[in-house]
C-alpha positions as CSV (number, residue, x, y, z in Angstrom):
1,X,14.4,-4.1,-64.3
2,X,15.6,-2.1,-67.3
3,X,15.5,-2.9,-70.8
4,X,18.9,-2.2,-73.0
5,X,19.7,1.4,-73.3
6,X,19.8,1.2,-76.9
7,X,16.3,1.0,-77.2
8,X,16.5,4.6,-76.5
9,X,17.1,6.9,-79.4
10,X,18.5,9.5,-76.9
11,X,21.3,7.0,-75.7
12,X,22.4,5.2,-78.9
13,X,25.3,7.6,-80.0
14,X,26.5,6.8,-76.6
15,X,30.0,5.0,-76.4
16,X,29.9,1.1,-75.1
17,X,32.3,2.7,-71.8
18,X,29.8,4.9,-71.1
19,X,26.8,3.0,-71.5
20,X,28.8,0.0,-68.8
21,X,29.2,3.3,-66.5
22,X,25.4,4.4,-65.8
23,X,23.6,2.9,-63.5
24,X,20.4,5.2,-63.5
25,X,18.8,7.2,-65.9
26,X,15.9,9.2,-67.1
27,X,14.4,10.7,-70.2
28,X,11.7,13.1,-70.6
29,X,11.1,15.5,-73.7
30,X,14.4,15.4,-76.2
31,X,16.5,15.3,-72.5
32,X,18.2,13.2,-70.6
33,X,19.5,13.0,-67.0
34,X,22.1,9.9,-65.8
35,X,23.9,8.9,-62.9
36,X,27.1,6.9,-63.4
37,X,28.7,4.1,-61.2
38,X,31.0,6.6,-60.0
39,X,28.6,8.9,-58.4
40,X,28.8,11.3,-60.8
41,X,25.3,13.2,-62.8
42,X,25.0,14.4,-66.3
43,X,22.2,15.8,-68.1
44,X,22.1,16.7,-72.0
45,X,19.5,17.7,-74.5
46,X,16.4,20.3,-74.8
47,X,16.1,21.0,-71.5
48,X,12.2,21.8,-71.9
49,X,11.1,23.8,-68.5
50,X,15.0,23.3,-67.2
51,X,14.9,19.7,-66.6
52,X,18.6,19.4,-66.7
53,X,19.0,21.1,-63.2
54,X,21.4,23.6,-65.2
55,X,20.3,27.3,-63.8
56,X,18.4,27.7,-67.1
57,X,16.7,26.6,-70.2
58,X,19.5,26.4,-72.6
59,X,19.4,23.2,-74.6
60,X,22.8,21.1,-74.0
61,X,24.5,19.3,-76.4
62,X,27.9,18.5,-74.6
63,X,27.1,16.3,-71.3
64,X,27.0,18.8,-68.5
65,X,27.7,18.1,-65.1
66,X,24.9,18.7,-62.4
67,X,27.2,19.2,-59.7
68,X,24.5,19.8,-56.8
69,X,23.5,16.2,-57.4
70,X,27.1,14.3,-58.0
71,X,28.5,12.7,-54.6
72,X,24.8,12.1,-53.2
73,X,24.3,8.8,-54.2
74,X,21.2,9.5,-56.1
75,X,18.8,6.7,-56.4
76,X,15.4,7.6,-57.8
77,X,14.6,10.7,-60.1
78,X,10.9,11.3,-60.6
79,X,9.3,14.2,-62.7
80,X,6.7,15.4,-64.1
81,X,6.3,18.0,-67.2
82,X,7.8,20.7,-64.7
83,X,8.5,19.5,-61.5
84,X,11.8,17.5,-61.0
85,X,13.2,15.2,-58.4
86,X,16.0,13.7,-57.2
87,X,16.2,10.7,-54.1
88,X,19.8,9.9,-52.3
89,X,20.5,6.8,-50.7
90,X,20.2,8.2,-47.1
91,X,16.6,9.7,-48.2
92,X,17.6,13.0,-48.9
93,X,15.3,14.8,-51.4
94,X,16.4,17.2,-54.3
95,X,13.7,20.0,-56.2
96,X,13.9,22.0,-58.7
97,X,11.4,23.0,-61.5
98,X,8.0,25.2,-61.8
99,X,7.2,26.4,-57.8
100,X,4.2,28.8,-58.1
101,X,2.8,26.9,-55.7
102,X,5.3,25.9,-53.4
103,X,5.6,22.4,-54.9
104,X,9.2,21.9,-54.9
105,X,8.9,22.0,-51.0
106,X,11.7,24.6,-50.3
107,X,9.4,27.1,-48.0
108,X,8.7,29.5,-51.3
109,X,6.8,29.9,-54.4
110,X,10.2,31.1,-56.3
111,X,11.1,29.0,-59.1
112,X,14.4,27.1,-59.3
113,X,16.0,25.5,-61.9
114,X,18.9,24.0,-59.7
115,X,18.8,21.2,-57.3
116,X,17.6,22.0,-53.9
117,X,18.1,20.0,-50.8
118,X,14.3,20.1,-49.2
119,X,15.7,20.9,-45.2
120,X,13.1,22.7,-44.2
121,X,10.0,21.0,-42.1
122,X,9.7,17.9,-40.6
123,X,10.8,16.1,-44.3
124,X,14.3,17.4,-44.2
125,X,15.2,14.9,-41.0
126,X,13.3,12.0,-42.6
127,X,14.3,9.3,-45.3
128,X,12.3,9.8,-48.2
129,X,11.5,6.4,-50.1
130,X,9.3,7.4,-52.9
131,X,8.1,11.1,-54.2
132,X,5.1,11.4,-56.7
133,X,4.5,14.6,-58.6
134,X,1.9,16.3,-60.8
135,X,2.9,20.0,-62.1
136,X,0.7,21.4,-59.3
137,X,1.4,19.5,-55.9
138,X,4.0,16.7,-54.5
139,X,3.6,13.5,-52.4
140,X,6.6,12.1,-50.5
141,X,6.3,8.7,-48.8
142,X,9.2,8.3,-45.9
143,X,10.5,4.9,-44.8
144,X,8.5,4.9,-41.8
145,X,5.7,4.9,-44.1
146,X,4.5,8.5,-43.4
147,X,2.8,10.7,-46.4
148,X,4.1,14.1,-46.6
149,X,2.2,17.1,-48.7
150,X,3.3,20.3,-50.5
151,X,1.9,22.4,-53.1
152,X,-1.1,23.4,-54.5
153,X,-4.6,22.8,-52.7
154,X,-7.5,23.9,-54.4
155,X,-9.0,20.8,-54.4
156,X,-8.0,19.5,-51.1
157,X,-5.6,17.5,-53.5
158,X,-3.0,17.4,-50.6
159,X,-5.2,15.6,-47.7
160,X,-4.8,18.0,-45.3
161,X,-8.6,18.4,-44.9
162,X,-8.4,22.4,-45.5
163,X,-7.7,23.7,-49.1
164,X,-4.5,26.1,-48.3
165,X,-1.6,25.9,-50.8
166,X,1.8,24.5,-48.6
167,X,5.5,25.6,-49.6
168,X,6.6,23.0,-46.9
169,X,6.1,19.2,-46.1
170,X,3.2,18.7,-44.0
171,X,2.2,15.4,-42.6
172,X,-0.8,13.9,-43.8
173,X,-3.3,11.2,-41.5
174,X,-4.9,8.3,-43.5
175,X,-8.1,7.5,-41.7
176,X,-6.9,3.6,-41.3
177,X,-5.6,2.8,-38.3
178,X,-3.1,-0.1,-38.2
179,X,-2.4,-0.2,-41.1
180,X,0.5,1.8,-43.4
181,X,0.8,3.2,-47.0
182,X,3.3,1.2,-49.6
183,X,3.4,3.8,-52.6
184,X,1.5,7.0,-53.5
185,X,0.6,8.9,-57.2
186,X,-0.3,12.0,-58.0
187,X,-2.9,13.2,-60.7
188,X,-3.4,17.1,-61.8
189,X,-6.1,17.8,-59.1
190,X,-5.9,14.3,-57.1
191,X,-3.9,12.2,-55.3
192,X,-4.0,8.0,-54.3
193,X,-2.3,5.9,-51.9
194,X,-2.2,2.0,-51.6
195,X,-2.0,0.6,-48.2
196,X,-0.3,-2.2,-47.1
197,X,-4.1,-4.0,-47.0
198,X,-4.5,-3.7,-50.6
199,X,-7.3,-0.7,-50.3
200,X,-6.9,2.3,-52.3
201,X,-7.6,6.1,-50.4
202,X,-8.2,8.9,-53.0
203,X,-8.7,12.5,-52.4
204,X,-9.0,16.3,-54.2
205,X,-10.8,17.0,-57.2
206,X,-13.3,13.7,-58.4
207,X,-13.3,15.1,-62.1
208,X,-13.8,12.7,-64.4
209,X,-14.7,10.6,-61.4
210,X,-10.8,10.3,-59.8
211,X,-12.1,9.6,-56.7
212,X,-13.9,6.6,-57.8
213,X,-17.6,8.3,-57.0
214,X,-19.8,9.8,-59.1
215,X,-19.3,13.7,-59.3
216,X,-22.8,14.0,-58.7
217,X,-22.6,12.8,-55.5
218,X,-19.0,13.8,-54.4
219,X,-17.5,17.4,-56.4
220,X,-14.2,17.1,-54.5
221,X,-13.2,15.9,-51.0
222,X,-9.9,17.1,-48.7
223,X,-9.3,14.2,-46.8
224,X,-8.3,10.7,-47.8
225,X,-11.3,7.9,-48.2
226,X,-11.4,4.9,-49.9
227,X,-12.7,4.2,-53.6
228,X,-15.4,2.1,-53.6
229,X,-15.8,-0.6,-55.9
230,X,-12.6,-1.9,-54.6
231,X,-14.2,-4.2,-51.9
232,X,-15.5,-8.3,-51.8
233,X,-11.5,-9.8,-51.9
234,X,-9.8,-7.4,-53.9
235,X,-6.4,-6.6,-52.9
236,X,-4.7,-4.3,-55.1
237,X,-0.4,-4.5,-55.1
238,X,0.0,-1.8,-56.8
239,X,-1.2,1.6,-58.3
240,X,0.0,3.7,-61.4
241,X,-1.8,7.2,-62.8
242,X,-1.6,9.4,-65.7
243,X,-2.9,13.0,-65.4
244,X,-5.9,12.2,-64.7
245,X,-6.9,8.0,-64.5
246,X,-6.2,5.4,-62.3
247,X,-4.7,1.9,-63.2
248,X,-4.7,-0.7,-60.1
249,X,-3.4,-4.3,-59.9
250,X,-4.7,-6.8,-58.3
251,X,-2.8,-9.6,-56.5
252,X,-4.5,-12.2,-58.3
253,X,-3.1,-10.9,-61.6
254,X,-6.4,-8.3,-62.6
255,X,-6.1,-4.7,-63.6
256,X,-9.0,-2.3,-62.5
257,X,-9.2,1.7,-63.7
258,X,-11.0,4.0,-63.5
259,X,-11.1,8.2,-64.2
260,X,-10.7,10.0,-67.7
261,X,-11.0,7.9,-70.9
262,X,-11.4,10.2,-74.0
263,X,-7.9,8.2,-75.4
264,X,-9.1,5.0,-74.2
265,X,-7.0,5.4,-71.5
266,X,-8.9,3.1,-69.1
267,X,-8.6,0.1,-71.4
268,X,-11.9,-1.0,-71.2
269,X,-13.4,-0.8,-74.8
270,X,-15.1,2.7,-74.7
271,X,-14.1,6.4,-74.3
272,X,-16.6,6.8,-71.7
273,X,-14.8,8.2,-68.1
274,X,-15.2,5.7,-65.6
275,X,-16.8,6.6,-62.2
276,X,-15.8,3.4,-60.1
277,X,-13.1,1.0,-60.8
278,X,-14.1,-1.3,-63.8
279,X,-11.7,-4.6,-65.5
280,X,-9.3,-4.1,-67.9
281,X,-11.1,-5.4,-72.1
282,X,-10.3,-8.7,-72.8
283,X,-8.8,-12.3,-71.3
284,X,-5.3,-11.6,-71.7
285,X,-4.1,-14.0,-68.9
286,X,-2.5,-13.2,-65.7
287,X,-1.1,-9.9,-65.2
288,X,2.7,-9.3,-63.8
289,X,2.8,-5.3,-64.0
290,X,1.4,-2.3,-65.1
291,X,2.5,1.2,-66.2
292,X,1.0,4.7,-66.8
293,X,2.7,8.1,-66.6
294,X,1.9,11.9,-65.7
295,X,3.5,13.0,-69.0
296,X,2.1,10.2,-71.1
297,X,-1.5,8.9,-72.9
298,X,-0.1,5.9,-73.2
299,X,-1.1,2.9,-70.3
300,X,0.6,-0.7,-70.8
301,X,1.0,-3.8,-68.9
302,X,2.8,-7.0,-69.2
303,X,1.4,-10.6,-68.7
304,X,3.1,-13.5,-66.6
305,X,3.9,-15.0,-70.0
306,X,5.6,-11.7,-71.2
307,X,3.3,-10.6,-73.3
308,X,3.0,-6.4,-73.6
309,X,-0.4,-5.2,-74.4
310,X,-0.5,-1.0,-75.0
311,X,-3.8,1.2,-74.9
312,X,-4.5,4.5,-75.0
313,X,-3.4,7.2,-77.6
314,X,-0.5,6.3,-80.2
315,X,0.5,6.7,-83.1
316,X,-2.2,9.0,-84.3
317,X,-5.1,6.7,-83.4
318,X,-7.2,6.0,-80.2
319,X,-6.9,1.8,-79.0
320,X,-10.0,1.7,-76.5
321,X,-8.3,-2.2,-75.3
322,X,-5.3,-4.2,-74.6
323,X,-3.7,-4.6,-78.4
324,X,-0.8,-7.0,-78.3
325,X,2.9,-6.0,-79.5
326,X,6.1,-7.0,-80.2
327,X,7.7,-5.2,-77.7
328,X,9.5,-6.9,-75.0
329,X,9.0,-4.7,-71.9
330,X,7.1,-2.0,-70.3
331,X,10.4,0.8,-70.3
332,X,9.9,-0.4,-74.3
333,X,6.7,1.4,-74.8
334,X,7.7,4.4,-73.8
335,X,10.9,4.3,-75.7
336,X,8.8,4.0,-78.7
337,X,6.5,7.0,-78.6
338,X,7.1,9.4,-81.3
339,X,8.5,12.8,-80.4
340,X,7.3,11.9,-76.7
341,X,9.7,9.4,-75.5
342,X,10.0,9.7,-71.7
343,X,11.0,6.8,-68.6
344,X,7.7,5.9,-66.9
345,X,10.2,4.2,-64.0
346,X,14.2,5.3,-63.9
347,X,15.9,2.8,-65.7
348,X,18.8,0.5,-64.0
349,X,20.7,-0.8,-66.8
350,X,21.5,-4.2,-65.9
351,X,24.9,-5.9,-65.2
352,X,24.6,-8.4,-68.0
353,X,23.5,-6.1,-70.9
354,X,25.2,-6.6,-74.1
355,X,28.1,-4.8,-75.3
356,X,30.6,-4.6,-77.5
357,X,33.9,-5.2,-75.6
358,X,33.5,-9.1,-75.6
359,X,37.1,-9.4,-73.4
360,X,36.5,-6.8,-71.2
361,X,33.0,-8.3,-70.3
362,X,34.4,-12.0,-69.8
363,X,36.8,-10.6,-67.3
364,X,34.2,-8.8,-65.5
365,X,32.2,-11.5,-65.5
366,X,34.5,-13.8,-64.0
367,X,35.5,-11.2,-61.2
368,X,31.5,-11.4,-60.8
369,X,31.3,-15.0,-60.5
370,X,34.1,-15.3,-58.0
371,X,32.8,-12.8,-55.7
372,X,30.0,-15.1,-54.7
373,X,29.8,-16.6,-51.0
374,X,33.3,-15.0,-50.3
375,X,33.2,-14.1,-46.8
376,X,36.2,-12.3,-46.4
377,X,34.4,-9.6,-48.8
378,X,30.5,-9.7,-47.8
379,X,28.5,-7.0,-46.3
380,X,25.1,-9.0,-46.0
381,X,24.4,-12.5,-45.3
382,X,21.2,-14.6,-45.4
383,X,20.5,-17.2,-43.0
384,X,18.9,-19.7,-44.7
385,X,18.2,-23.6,-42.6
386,X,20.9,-22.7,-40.3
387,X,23.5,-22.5,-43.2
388,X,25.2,-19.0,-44.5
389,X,25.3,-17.6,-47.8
390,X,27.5,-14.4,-48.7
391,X,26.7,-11.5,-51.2
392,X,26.9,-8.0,-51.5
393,X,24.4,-5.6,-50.9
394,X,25.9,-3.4,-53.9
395,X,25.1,-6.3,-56.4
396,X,21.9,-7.0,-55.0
397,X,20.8,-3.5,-55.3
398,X,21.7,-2.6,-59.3
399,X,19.9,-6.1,-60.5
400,X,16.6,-6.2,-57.8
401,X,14.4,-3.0,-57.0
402,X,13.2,-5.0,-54.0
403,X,16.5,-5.4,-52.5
404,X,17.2,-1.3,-53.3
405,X,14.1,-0.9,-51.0
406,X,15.2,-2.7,-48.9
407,X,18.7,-2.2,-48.5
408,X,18.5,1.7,-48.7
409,X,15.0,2.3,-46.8
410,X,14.9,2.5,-43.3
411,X,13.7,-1.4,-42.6
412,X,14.3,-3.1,-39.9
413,X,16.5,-5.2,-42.1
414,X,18.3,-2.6,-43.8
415,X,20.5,-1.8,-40.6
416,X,21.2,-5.8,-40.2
417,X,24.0,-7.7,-42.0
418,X,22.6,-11.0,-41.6
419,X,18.8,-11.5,-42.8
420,X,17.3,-14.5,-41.7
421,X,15.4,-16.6,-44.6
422,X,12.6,-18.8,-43.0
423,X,10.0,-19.1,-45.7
424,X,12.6,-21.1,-48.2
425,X,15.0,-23.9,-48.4
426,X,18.9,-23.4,-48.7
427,X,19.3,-24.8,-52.1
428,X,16.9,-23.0,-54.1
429,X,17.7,-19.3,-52.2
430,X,21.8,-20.1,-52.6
431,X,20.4,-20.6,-56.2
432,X,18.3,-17.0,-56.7
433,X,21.6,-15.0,-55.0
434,X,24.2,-17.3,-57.3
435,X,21.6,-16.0,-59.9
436,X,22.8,-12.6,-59.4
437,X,26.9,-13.3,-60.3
438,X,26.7,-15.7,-62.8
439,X,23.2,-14.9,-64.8
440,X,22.6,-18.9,-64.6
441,X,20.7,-21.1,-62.9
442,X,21.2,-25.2,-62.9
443,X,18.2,-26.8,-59.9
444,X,15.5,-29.8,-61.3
445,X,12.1,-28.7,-62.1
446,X,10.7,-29.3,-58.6
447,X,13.3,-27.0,-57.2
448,X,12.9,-24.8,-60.3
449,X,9.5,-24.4,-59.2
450,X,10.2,-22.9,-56.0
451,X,13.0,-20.5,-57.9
452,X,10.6,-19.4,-60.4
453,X,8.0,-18.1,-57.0
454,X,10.9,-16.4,-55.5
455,X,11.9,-14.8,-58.3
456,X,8.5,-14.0,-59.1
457,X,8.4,-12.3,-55.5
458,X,11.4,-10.0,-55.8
459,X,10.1,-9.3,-59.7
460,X,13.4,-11.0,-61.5
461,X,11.9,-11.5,-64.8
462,X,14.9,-12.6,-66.2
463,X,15.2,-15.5,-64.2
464,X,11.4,-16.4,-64.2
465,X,12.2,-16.9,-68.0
466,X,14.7,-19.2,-67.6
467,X,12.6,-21.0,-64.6
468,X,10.5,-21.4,-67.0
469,X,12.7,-23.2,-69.7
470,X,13.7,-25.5,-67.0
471,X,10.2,-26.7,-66.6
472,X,9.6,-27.8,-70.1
473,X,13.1,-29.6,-70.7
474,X,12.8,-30.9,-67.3
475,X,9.1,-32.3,-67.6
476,X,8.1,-35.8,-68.0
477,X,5.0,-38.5,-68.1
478,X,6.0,-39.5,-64.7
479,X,6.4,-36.2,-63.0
480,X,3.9,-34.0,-63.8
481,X,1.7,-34.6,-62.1
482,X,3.5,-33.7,-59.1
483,X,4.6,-30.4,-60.1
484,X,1.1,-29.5,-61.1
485,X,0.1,-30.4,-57.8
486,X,3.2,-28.4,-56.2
487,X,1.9,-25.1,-58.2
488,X,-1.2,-25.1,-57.0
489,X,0.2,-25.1,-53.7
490,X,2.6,-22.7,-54.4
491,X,-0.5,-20.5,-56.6
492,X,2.4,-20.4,-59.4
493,X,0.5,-20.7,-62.8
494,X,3.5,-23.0,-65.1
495,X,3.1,-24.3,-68.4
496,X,2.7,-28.3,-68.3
């Protein structure tokens, strides 16, 4: 998911051992915050607004433990320029930052600068999956798909449908019955969820036309409602913000935005703010993911062919469209922006990044390898045409942020060591999980095909690539067109 830590300026005078020991990080402002394999947190650098969880605002130079965190099993850190975060494995939720509003969620308005265990309210007895922040209010998502509220509420910016600041969590109702919200974002007045039906609900302050109405019509509203212009088909898979736009992606590959655009920020060739959703500028093919931050003026996504296109404001200059770059991933961008380098997502350094220690990684690698299908050793096994496959959840997790979800959410399959697989054939799924010891994959292109849609599924780029390479050495005269015919069924776009 991560791109190699040494595109970070931050994290390149750290030693090869202790680069192979994180396994989450975050950087924001000159600072840094990491989680190691061994459970353990650090935090070192400017420690802008107390960022490092430390008690105060004293840059750090030495690594310094944040002992309130180490021994939770964190697994998501979110901020924003002064409002900080921390997720464990069992959905426990950690605050600590800017409060004046009672958006840290601790039952105050009392700033703290140390990690504090939200218990208070009906959050502190649910697992938290996802938390969104601006500097003003905070938006938790639970496993059971319920939206929790805290902070400030102006602008009816926390759905509750009055406009009375909360210290505490408070439930929120989305007007759509049935159905159930997959992720949530906060802007500086406003707040968005997508639901699992691919609409988009927005509520609090429409300036600059947030709420996807005109503000002539709608000044602000304290309840969520869906944004218009989102309707005929459209079903959006995901949704990003900075402080004050919207970017949305579609499932057939499109990007639609919509809110402040002085930067360019919206992407589609003006500076004029955008009061429904409108397309990203340009043909720029198929769309994979996008990426937009709180803390950032700077949007980006990256195509199916994995192509990075940047808009916004960088470098000095305003780019109003998608401009093509070299880079080679979205945690990229943001690694490049001068004296504003920040992590739009936590990064996950992956198992097979480079380093310098070629022995040491050959023998891990072949521990790796081994450990594949051993039963004796398994925690989790998939079902697949009657036939077993073995793996470990543990692998599954640092390498896929769909199996994290999964695995440490409160799912139905979370709790179940064998997962049935009914929508795929034995070879090509023992394939994708071998995928994940050995960092190879050896089917035919027909098979290959099927690979590069599951992969494309549980967003494994990595393996899409080399999918992908399979396809053109594997191609001929005489079976093409077969596996032209065998995408379209599959809606997988290959190059033949």
């Amino acid at each position: 998911m991560s791109d190699s830590m040494d595109k970070w300026e931050i994290f390149q005078d750290l030693s090869d051992e202790l680069k192979r020991n994180i396994r989450l990080a975050v950087v924001l402002r000159g600072s840094a915050i990491y989680v190691t394999k061994d459970d353990e947190v650090f935090g070192f650098g400017q420690n802008e607004e107390g960022f490092l969880g430390t008690g105060d605002r004293t840059p750090r130079t030495e690594h310094t433990k944040i002992k309130q965190l180490c021994g939770q099993n964190i697994q998501g850190l979110q901020f924003s320029n002064c409002t900080f975060f921390a997720i464990s494995a069992s959905g426990s939720v950690f605050s600590w930052g800017n409060n004046d509003f009672g958006q840290l969620g601790l039952g105050t308005t009392q700033e703290t600068l140390i990690p504090t265990k939200i218990e208070e309210g009906m959050l502190g007895i649910k697992r938290v999956q996802q938390v969104a922040c601006s500097s003003l209010h905070t938006l938790a998502l639970t496993s059971d798909r319920e939206v929790f509220s805290f902070g400030h509420n102006d602008f009816g910016q926390l759905g509750l449908g009055h406009n009375y600041c909360q210290t505490l969590p408070i439930k929120l109702d989305l007007p759509a019955a049935g159905r159930v919200v997959t992720s949530v974002a906060c802007l500086y007045l406003s707040s968005v969820a997508l639901l699992d039906s691919g609409e988009v609900f927005a509520w609090g302050s429409n300036a600059f036309g947030i709420l996807g109405q005109s503000e002539n019509q709608v000044e602000k509203q304290n309840i969520p409602r869906k944004v218009p212009g989102l309707d005929d088909g459209i079903k959006i898979t995901r949704i990003v913000s900075g402080q004050n736009h919207v970017l949305a992606l579609s499932n057939d590959g499109k990007v639609y935005s919509w809110g402040w655009n002085k930067y360019g920020l919206l992407g589609n060739g003006t500076r004029e703010n955008s009061y429904q959703p409108t397309l990203l500028f340009g043909n720029i093919g198929r769309i994979r993911d996008v990426a937009a931050h709180f803390e950032s003026d700077v949007s980006a996504v990256v195509t199916e062919a994995d192509d990075v296109y940047i808009w916004g404001y960088l470098h000095g200059r305003n780019i109003m469209s998608p401009a093509e770059t070299s880079i080679t991933s979205l945690d990229e961008v943001y690694a490049k922006i001068p004296n504003g380098a920040l992590t739009f997502r936590p990064l996950r350094p992956k198992l097979d990044e480079p380093i310098e220690d070629k022995k040491t990684t050959n023998k891990s690698y072949e521990w790796l390898k081994k450990s594949f299908n051993r039963a004796e050793t398994a925690d989790v096994v998939f079902v697949v045409e009657g036939k077993k496959i073995h793996a470990h959840k543990t692998i599954l997790i640092m390498q896929c942020a769909v199996f994290e979800t999964m695995f440490l959410g409160d799912w139905e399959e979370s709790h179940e060591r064998e997962q049935i697989i009914e929508d795929h054939s034995y070879d090509v799924f023992y394939a994708f999980l071998r995928y994940f010891y050995t960092n190879e994959v050896d089917l035919q292109p027909d098979l290959a095909l099927e690979l590069f849609d599951l992969a494309h599924f549980y967003v494994m780029t990595d393996l899409q690539k080399d999918c992908l390479k399979i396809f053109k050495r594997g191609v001929t005269v005489e079976n093409a067109a077969w596996i032209y015919d065998q995408a379209i069924q599959l809606d997988v776009e290959v190059p033949i």
